[in-house]
Structure formats: structure tokens, C-alpha cells
N, C-alpha and C positions, 0 to 999 in steps of 0.2 A: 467510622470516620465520616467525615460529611461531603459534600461536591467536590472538594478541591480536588484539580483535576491533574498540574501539573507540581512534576518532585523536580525536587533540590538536594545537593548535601550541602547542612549548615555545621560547620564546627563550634562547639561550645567550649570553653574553659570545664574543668571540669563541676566546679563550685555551681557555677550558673546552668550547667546541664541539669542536675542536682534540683536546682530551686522551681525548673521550669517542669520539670517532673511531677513536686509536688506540688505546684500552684496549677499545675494543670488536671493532676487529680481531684484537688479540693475545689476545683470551678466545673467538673466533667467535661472536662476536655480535652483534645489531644495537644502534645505540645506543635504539630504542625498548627493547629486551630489557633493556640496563641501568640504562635511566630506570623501566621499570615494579618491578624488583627494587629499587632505589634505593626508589621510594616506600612496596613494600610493607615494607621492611626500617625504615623511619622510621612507620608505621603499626601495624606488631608495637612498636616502643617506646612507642609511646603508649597501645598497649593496656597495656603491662606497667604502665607509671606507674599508670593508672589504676585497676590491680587491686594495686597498691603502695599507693594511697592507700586505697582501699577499706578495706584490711588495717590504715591506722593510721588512720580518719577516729574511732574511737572516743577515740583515746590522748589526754591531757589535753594541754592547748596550756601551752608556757611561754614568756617572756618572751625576747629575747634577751640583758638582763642577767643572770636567774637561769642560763640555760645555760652564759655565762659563767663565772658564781661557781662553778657546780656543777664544770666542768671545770679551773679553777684547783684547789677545791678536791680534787680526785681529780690532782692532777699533772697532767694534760693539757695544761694552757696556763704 
């Protein structure tokens, strides 16, 4: 096993227990190794979102019928 230092119990369906078993065999690794990459890889996206919105929390809000018209109007829709 490698560093990781703190446990969990994770419950799986059984199907998905199954798959993380053998994708965890065929990568040499343990299935905690690819649950903790699992979460940090959903963790880096939510950091991203969040420095995403950061980036347009300024931008002016519009409607979802003017986005509409506007996209009709430019060919889009």
C-alpha cells in the first residue's frame, strides 16, 4: 500500500466493487489508491469551477429568454 495514512469504509454496489478490483489489478494498484485519486481528480474540478466562477461572478446576469433572442439573433439557434 503506499502513504495513505487515513481509512474509511466505502460502500460499493456490488457490480462497481467488481470493476474497481479489476481495474485496480490491471493499473497495480490498490482499490484505496484509485478511490483516493478518484476523489482528488473530482476535488481539482471543483476547485476549477469555483475559480471559473470567481472569474465571471462580476459579468452581468441575463435572462434566459434574452440569451435566447440574442443567439437566434446571431444564427446560433
Amino acid at each position: 500500500m503506499s502513504d495513505l495514512s487515513k481509512r474509511s469504509t466505502i460502500y460499493f454496489k456490488p457490480d462497481i466493487h467488481q470493476a474497481l478490483k479489476l481495474k485496480a489489478a490491471s493499473a497495480n494498484q490498490s482499490v484505496s489508491e484509485l478511490v483516493d485519486e478518484a476523489v482528488r481528480l473530482l476535488m481539482t474540478e471543483d476547485q476549477e469551477d469555483l475559480a471559473a466562477y470567481a472569474d465571471r461572478v462580476a459579468e452581468k446576469e441575463i435572462s434566459y429568454e434574452v440569451l435566447l433572442n440574442d443567439l437566434k439573433k446571431h444564427g446560433k439557434i
